[in-house]
KOLPA-152786 format. One record per residue (C-alpha): residue number from 1; x, y, z; residue in three letters. Coordinates in nm, 2 decimals, m for minus. Layout:
REM residues N
+-----+--------+--------+--------+------+
! pos !      X !      Y !      Z ! code !
+-----+--------+--------+--------+------+
! NUM !      X !      Y !      Z !  ALA !
...
+-----+--------+--------+--------+------+
This chain:
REM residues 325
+-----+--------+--------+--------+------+
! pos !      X !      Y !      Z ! code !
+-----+--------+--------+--------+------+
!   1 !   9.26 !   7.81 !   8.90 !  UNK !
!   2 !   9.14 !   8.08 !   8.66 !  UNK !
!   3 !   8.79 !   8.13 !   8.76 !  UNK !
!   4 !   8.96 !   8.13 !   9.19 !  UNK !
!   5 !   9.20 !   8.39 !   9.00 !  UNK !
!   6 !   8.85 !   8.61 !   8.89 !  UNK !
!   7 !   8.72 !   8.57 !   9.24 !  UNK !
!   8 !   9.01 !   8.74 !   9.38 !  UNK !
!   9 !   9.06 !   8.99 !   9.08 !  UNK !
!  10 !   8.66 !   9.05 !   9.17 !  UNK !
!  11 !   8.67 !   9.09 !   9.53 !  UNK !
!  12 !   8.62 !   9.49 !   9.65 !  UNK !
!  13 !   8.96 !   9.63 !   9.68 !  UNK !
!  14 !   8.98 !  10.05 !   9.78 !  UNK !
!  15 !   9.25 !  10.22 !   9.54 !  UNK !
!  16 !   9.47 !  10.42 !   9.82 !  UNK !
!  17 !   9.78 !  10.31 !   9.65 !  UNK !
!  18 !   9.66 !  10.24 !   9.28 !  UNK !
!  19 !  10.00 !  10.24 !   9.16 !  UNK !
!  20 !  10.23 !   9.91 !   9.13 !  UNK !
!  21 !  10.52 !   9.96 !   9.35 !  UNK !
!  22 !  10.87 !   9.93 !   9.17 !  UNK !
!  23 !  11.13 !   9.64 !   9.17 !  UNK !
!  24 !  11.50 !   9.72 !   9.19 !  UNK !
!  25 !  11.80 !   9.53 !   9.15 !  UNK !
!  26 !  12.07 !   9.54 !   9.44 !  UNK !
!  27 !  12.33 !   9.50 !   9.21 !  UNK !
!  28 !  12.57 !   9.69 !   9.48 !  UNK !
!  29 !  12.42 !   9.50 !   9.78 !  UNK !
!  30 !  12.54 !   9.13 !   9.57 !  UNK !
!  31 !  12.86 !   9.27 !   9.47 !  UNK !
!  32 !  12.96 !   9.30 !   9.85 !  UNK !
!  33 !  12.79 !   8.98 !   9.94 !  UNK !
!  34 !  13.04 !   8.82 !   9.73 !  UNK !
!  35 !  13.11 !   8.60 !   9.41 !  UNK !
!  36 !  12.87 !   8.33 !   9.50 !  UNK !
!  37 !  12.59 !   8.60 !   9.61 !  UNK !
!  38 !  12.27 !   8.51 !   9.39 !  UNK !
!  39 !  12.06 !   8.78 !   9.20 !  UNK !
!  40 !  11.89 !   9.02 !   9.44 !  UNK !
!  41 !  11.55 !   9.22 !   9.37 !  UNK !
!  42 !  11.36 !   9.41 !   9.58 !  UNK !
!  43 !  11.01 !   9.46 !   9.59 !  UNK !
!  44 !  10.96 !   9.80 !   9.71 !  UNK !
!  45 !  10.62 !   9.83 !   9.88 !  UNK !
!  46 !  10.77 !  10.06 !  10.11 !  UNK !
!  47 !  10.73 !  10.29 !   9.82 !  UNK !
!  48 !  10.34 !  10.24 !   9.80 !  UNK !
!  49 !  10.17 !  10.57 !   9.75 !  UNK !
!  50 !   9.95 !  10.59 !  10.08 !  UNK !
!  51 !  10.05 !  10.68 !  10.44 !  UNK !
!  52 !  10.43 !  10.62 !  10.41 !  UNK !
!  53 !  10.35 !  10.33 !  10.23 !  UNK !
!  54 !  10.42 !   9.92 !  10.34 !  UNK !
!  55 !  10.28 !   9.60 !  10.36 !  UNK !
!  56 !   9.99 !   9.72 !  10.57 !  UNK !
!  57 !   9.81 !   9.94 !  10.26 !  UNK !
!  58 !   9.74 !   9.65 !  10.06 !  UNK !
!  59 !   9.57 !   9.45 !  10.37 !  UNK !
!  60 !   9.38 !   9.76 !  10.45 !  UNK !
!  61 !   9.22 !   9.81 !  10.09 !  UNK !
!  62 !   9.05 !   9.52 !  10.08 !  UNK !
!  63 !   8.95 !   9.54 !  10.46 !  UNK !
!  64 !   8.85 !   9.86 !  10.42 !  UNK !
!  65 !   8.68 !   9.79 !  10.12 !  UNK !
!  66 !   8.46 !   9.49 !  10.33 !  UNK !
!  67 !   8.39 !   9.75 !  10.55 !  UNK !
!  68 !   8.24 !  10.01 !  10.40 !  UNK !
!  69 !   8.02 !   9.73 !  10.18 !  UNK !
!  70 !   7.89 !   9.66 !  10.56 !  UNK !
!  71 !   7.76 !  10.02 !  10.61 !  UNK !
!  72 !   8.06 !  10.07 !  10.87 !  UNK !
!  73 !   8.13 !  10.48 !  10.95 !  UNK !
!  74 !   8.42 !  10.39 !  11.19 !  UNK !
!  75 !   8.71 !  10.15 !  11.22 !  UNK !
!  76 !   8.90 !  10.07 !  11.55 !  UNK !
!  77 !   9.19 !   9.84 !  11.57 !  UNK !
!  78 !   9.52 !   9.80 !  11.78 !  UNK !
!  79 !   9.86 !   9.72 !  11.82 !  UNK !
!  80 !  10.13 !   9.86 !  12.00 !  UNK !
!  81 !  10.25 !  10.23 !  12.01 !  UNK !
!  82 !  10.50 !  10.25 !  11.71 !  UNK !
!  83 !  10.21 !   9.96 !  11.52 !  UNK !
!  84 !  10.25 !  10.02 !  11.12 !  UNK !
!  85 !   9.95 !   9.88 !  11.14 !  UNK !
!  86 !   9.78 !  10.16 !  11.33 !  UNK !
!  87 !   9.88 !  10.41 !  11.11 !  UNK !
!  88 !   9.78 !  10.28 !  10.85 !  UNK !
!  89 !   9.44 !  10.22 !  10.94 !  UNK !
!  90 !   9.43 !  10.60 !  11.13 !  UNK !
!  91 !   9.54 !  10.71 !  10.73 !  UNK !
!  92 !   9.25 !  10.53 !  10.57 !  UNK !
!  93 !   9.00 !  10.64 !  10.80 !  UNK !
!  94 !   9.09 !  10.99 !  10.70 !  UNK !
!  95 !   9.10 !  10.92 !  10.31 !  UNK !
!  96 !   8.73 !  10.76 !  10.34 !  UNK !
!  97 !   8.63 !  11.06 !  10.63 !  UNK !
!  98 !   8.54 !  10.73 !  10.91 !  UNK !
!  99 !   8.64 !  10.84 !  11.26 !  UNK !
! 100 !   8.91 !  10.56 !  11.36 !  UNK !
! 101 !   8.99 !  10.45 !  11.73 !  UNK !
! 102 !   9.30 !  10.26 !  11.80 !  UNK !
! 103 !   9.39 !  10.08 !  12.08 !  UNK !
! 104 !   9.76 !  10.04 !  12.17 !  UNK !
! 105 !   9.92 !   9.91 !  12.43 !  UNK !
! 106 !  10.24 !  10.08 !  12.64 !  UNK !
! 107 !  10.27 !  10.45 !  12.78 !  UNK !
! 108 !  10.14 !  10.75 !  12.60 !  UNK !
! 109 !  10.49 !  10.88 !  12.49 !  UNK !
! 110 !  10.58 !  11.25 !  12.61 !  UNK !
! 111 !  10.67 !  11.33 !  12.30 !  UNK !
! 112 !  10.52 !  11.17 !  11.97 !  UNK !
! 113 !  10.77 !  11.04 !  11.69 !  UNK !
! 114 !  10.74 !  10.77 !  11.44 !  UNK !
! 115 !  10.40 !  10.60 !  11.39 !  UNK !
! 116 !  10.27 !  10.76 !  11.74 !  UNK !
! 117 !  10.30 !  11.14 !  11.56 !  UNK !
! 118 !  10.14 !  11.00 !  11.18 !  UNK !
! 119 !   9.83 !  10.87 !  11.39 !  UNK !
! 120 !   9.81 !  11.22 !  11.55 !  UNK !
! 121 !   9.85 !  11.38 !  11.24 !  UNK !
! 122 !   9.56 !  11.14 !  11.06 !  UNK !
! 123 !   9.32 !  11.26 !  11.34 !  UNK !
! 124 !   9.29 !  10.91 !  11.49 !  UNK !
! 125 !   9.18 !  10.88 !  11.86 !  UNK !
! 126 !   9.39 !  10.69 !  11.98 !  UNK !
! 127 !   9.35 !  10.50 !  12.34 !  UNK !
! 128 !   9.62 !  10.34 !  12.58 !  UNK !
! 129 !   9.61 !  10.04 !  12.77 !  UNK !
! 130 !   9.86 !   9.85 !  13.02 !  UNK !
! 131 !   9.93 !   9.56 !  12.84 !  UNK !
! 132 !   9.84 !   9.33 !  12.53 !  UNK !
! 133 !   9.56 !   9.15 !  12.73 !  UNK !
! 134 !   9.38 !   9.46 !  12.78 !  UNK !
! 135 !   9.37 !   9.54 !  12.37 !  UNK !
! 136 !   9.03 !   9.39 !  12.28 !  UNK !
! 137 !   8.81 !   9.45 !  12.57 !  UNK !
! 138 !   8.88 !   9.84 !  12.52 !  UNK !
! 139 !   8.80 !   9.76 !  12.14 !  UNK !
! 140 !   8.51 !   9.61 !  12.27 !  UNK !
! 141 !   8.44 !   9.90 !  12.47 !  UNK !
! 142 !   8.51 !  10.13 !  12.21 !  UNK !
! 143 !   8.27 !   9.98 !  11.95 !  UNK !
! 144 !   7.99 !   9.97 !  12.22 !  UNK !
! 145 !   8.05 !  10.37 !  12.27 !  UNK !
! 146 !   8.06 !  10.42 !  11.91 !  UNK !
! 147 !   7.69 !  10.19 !  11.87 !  UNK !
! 148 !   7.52 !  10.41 !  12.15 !  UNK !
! 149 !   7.62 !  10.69 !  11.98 !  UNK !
! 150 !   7.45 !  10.58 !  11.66 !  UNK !
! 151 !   7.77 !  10.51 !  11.49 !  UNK !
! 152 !   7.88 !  10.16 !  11.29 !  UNK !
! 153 !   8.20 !  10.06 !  11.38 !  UNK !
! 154 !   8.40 !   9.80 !  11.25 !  UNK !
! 155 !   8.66 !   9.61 !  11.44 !  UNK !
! 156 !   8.99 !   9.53 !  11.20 !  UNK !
! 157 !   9.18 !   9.25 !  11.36 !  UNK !
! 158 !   9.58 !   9.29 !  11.47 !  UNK !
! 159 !   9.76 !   9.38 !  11.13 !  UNK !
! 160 !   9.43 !   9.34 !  10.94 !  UNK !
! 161 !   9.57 !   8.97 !  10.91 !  UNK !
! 162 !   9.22 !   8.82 !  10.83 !  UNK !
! 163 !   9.15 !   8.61 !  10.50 !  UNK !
! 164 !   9.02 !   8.92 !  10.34 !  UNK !
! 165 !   9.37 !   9.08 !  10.40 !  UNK !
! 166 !   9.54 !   8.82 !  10.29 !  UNK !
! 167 !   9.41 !   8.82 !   9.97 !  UNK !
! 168 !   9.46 !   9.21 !   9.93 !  UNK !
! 169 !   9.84 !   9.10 !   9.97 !  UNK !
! 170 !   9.76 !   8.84 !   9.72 !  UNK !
! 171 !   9.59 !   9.10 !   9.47 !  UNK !
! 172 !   9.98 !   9.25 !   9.52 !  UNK !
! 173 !  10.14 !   8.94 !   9.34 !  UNK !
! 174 !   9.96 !   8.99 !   8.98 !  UNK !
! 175 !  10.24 !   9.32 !   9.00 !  UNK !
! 176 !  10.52 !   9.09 !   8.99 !  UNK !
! 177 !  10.37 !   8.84 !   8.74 !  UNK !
! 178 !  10.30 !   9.11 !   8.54 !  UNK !
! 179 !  10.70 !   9.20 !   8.50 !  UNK !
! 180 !  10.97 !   9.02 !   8.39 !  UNK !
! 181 !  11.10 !   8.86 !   8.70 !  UNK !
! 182 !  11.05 !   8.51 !   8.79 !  UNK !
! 183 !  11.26 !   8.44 !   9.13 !  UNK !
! 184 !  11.34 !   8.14 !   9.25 !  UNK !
! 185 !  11.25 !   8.23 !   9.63 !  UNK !
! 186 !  11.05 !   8.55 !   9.78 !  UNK !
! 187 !  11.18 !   8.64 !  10.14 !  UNK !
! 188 !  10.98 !   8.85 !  10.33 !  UNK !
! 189 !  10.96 !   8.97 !  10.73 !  UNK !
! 190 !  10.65 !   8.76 !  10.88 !  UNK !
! 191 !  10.47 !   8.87 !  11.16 !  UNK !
! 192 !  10.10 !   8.83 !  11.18 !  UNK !
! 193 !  10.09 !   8.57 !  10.88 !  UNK !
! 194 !   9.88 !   8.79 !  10.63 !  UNK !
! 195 !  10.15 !   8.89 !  10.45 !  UNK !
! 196 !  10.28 !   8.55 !  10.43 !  UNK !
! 197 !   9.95 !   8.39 !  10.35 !  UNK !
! 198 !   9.90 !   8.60 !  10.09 !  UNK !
! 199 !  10.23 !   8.57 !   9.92 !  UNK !
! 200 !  10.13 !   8.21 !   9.88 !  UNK !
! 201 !   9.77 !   8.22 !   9.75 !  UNK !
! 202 !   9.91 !   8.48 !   9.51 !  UNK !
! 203 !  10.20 !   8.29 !   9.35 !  UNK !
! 204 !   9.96 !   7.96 !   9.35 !  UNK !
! 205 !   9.71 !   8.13 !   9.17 !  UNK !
! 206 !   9.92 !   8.31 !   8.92 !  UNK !
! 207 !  10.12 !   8.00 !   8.83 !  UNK !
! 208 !  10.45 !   8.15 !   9.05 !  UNK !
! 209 !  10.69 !   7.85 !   9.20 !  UNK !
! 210 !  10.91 !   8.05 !   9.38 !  UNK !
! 211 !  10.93 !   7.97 !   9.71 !  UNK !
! 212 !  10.80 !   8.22 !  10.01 !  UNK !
! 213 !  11.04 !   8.20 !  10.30 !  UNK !
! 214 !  10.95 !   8.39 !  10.61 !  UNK !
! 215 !  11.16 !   8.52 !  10.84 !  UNK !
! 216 !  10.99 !   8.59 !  11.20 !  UNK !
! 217 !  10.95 !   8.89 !  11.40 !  UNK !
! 218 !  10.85 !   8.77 !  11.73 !  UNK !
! 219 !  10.63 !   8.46 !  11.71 !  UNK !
! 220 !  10.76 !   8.09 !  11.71 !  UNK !
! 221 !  10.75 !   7.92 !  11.37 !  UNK !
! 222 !  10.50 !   7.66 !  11.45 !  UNK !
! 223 !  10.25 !   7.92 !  11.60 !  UNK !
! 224 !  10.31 !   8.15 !  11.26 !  UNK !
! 225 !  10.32 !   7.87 !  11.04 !  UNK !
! 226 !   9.94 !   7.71 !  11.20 !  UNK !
! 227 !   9.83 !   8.12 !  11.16 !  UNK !
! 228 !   9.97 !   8.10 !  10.82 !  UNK !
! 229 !   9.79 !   7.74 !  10.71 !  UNK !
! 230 !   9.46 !   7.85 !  10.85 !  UNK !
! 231 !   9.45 !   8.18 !  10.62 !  UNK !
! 232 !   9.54 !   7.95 !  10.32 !  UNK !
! 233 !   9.20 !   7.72 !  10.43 !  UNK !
! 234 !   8.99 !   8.04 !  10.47 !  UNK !
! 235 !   9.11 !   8.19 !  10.12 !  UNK !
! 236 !   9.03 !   7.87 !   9.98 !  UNK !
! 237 !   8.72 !   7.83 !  10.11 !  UNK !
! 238 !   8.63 !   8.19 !  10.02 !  UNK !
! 239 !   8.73 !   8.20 !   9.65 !  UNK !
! 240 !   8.55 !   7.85 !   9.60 !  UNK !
! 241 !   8.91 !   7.71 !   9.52 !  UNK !
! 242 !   9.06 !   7.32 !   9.56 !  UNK !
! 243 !   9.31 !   7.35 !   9.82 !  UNK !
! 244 !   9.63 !   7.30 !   9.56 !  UNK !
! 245 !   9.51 !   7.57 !   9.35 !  UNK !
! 246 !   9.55 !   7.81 !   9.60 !  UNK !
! 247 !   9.88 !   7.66 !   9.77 !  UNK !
! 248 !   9.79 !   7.48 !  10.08 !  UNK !
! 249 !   9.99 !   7.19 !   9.92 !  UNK !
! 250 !  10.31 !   7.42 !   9.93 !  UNK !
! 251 !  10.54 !   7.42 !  10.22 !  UNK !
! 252 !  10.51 !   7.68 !  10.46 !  UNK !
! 253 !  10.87 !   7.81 !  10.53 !  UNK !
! 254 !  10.90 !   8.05 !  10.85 !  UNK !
! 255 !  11.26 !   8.10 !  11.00 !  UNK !
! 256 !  11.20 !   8.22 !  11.38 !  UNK !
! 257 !  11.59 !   8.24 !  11.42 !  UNK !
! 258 !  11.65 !   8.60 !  11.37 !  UNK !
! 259 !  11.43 !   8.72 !  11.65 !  UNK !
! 260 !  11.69 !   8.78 !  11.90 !  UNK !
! 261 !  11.57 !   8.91 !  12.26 !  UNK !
! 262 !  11.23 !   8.98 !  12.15 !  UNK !
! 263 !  10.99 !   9.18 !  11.90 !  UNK !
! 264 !  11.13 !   9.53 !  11.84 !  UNK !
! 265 !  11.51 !   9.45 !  12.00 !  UNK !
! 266 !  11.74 !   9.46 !  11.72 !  UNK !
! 267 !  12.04 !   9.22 !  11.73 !  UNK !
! 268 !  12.39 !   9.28 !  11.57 !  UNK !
! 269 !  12.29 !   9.12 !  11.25 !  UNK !
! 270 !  12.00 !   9.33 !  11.21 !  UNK !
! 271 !  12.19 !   9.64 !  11.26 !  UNK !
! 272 !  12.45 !   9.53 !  11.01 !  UNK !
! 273 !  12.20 !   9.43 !  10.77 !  UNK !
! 274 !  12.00 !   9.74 !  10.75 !  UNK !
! 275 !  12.32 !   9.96 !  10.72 !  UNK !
! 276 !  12.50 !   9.71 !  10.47 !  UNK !
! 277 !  12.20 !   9.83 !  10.26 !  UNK !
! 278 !  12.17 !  10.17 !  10.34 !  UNK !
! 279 !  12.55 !  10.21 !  10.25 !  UNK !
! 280 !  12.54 !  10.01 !   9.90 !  UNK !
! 281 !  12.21 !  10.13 !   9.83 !  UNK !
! 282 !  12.05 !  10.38 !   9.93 !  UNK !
! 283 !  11.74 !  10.19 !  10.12 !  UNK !
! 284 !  11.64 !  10.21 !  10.40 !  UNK !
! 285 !  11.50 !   9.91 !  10.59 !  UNK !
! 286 !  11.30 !   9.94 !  10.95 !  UNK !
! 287 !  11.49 !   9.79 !  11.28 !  UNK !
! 288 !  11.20 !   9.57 !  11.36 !  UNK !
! 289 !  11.09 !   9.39 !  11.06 !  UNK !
! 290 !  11.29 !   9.41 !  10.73 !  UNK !
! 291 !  11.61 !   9.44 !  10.89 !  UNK !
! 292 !  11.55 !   9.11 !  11.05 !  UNK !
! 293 !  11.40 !   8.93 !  10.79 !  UNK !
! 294 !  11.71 !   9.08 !  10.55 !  UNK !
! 295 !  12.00 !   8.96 !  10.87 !  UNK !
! 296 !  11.79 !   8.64 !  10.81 !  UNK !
! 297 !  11.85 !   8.65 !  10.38 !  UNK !
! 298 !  12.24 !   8.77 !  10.41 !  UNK !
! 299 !  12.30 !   8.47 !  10.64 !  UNK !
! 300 !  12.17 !   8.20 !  10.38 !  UNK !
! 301 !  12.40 !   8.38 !  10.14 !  UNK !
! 302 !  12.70 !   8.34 !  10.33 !  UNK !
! 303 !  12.59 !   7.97 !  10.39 !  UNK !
! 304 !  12.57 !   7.97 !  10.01 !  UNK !
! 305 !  12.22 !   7.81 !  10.00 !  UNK !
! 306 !  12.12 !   7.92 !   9.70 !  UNK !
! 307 !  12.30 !   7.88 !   9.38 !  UNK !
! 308 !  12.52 !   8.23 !   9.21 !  UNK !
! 309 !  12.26 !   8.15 !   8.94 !  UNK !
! 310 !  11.91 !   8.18 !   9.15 !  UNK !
! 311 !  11.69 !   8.52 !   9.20 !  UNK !
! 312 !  11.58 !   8.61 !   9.52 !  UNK !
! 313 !  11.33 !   8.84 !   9.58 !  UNK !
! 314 !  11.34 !   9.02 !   9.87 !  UNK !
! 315 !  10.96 !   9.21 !   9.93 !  UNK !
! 316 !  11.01 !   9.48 !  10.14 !  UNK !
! 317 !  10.75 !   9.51 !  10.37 !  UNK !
! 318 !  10.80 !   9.91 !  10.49 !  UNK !
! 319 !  10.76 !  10.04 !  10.81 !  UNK !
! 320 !  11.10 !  10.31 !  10.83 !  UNK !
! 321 !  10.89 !  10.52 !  11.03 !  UNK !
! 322 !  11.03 !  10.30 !  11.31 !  UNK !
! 323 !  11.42 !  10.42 !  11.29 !  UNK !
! 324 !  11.23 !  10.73 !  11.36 !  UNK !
! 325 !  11.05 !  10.66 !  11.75 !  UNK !
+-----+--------+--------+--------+------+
């Protein structure tokens, strides 16, 4: 376990955000759950230092990092309009001066807001297409342009969920283990499986137990969970790690019951989550990932399935820019 713990500590990872991200207590958020609400924290990566922060900066230093150790002079990725992902990506292109193209699919809006107006403002070119489908021919397309114009592009996968990414996220974990907080289960909104993955590989390798529960954003659990699984195989294989070292012996818990109508479609829960927090305190969640995975936390409280004495972690995962599109 230690010497799969120095091959991660080792692998390139770009500083954009070198400082830890904070962990608050939701003392006022427990008080209204009620008497048998357990201890809630809340990892604040929404606070990260680099392009309104979120789950997505930590991915995209150690993506980044792989490609620029492969000569690359461009990235291009996609997503859809409003994609965290996108921006992100558009803001480290800009911090390491690489010309970024992203692909996203759905109308060019008449007016940019949210995400849409950050990768404008980062200088991205950014390129729309129809429909999902269409996403990595034009990334294709693009890469080719960029080649016959003597560049060296790099193509980052959909929300920079690749093994590499995972284990930026699992870099993320030595911040926890490095305060005083050991909870009993880490709930977190799972989308892509990067985040997820790396939650795991990260608590396995830095002796961790709690439990990572994911709560879905659009996909089915089985079709996360597989994604989930095979970045667990991939880290292993690429930190030279026995499988239980590194969690593939751990459960992998994704909840695909807070999804409602679809990705992006709030529900009532949701909505009541994200302004039961905003109201006790003061943080703001985003209406198409955290809200859902914290509608998906507040209803295991009210079921009371976990004990007044556990501590639940709840890793916020960013992306506020979205109230704002």
């Amino acid at each position: 376990m230690a010497s799969a713990l120095a091959a991660l500590m080792s692998r390139p990872n770009l500083p954009l955000a070198p400082h830890a991200s904070p962990i608050d207590e939701l003392s006022r958020l427990r008080k209204a759950l009620g008497r048998t609400c357990p201890r809630l924290l809340m990892k604040r990566d929404d606070l990260l230092s680099f392009a309104m922060g979120g789950n997505k900066v930590r991915k995209m230093q150690a993506v980044a990092a792989e490609a620029l150790a492969d000569r690359a002079d461009a990235l291009i990725t996609c997503g859809g309009v409003q994609s965290n992902h996108a921006r992100v990506t558009a803001a480290t292109g800009a911090a390491l001066g690489m010309k970024v193209v992203l692909v996203v699919n759905g109308p060019r809006p008449e007016h940019m807001t949210g995400n849409a107006l950050l990768d404008q403002l980062f200088g991205a070119d950014v390129r729309y297409v129809s429909s999902r489908d269409l996403r990595a021919p034009a990334m294709e397309e693009a890469a080719v342009e960029m080649r016959a114009a003597g560049r060296r592009p790099w193509i980052v996968p959909l929300g920079a969920s690749t093994v590499s990414g995972a284990l930026g996220f699992a870099r993320g974990v030595t911040e926890l283990a490095a305060s005083s907080f050991r909870p009993d289960v880490i709930v977190h909104s799972s989308s892509s499986g990067g985040t997820q993955a790396g939650l795991i590989v990260g608590c396995a390798l830095l002796g961790l137990t709690a439990r990572v529960l994911g709560i879905s954003a659009d996909d089915p659990a089985p079709q996360l969970t597989a994604i989930v699984q095979r970045l667990i195989a991939e880290a292993g294989a690429t930190l030279g790690a026995a499988p239980h070292t590194i969690g593939a012996d751990r459960a992998i818990d994704v909840d695909d019951t807070f999804v409602g109508e679809g990705y992006g479609r709030p529900t009532p829960e949701s909505t009541e989550a994200l302004q039961l927090v905003a109201r006790t305190e003061g943080i703001v969640l985003d209406p198409v990932y955290t809200a859902k995975a914290m509608a998906g936390l507040i209803a295991r409280i009210r079921r009371q399935d976990f004990g007044p004495d556990d501590t639940i972690l709840f890793w916020h995962t960013g992306g506020q820019t979205g109230l704002f599109a």
